[in-house]
N, C-alpha and C positions, 0 to 999 in steps of 0.2 A: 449541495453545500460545496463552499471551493473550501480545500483546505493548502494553505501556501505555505512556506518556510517551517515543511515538517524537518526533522532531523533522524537520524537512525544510526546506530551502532552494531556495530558485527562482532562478536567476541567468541570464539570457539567456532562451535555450529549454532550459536543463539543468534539473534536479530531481533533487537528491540526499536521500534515506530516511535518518535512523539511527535506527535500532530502537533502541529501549529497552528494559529491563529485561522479563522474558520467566519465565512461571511455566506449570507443567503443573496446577499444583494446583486451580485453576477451571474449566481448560479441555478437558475427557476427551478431546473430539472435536476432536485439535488440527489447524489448518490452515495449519501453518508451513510445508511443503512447498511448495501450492499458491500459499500468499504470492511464497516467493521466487519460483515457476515465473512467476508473474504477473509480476510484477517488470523478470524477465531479458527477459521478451516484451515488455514497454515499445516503442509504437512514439510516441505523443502523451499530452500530458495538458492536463488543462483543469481550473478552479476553474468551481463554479456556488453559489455563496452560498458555504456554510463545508465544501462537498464537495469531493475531489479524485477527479477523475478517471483513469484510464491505460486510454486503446487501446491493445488489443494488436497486436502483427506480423501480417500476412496474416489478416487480416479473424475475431479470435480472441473480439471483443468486447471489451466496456469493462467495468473493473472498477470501482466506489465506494466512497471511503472515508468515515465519515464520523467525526468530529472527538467524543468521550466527554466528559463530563466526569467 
């Protein structure tokens, strides 16, 4: 699944995701699942230039996201 023109907010130490609009038609090998699993695992996150970060729970590793135009 591609998901395009998510948006996100930073307030404190929260970080709230809203997915955007979301199509199968580009994306055979979809990786929604994994998304949310990611997600839920949320332990930190961090900005490095125009990247976001999320460390996951119990040492799951860091996921990257990076910003399309």
């Amino acid at each position: 699944m591609c998901i395009r023109d998510s948006q996100y907010t930073v307030a404190g130490g929260s970080l709230s995701i809203i997915p955007g609009a979301s199509t199968m038609a580009f994306c055979p090998d979809s990786q929604d699942q994994v998304f949310v699993q990611q997600l839920s695992a949320a332990a930190t996150h961090f900005f490095q230039g125009d990247e976001l970060f999320i460390s996951q729970l119990g040492g799951g590793g860091t996921v990257s996201y990076t910003h399309l135009d």
